[in-house]
N, C-alpha and C positions, 0 to 999 in steps of 0.2 A: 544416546539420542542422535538423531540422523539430522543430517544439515538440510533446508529448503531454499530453493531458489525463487526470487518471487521477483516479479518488475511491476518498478515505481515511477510514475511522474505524473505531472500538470501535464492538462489538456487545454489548450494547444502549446508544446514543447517537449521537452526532451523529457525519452523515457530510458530510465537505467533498471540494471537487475543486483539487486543485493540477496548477499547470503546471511540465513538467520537458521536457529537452531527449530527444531521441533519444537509446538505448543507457541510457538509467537502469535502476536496481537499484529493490528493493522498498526496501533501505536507504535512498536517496537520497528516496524517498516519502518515510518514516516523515521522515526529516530535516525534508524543507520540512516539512511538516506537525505537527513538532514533536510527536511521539508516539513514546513508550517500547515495545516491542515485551514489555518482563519480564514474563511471569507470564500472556502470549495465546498463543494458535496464532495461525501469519498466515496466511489465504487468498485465494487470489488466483481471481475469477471461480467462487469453490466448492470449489476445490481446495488442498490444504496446498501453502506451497513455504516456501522458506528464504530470508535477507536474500538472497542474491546474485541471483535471480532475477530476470530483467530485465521490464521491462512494455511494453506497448504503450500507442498510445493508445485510451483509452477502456474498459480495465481497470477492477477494482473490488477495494481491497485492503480487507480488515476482519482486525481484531484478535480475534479471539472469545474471551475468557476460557475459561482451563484448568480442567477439574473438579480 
């Protein structure tokens, strides 16, 4: 299996890049990354998805705080 690069953060703050194997989840991001998804939308490259949704490399997941 091939490794993916993906960057992870809350919006507005800091964004980092974690390395995850092929077939990872959004959840499996937020894990290494060590970030709570409570109380954000998750987007993935601009779009809403849900924890189960898997990434690619080179993906951009942000947390955006809920009105």
């Amino acid at each position: 299996m091939s490794e993916l690069i993906v960057k992870v953060g809350k919006f507005p703050g800091r964004i980092s890049e974690v390395v995850l194997r092929e077939g990872a989840s959004v959840t499996d991001v937020l894990t290494v990354a060590e970030l709570d998804s409570s109380g954000y939308e998750i987007r993935m490259n601009g779009s809403s998805v849900d924890l189960t949704a898997k990434v690619e490399d080179g993906d951009a997941i942000l947390l955006v705080k809920k009105n």
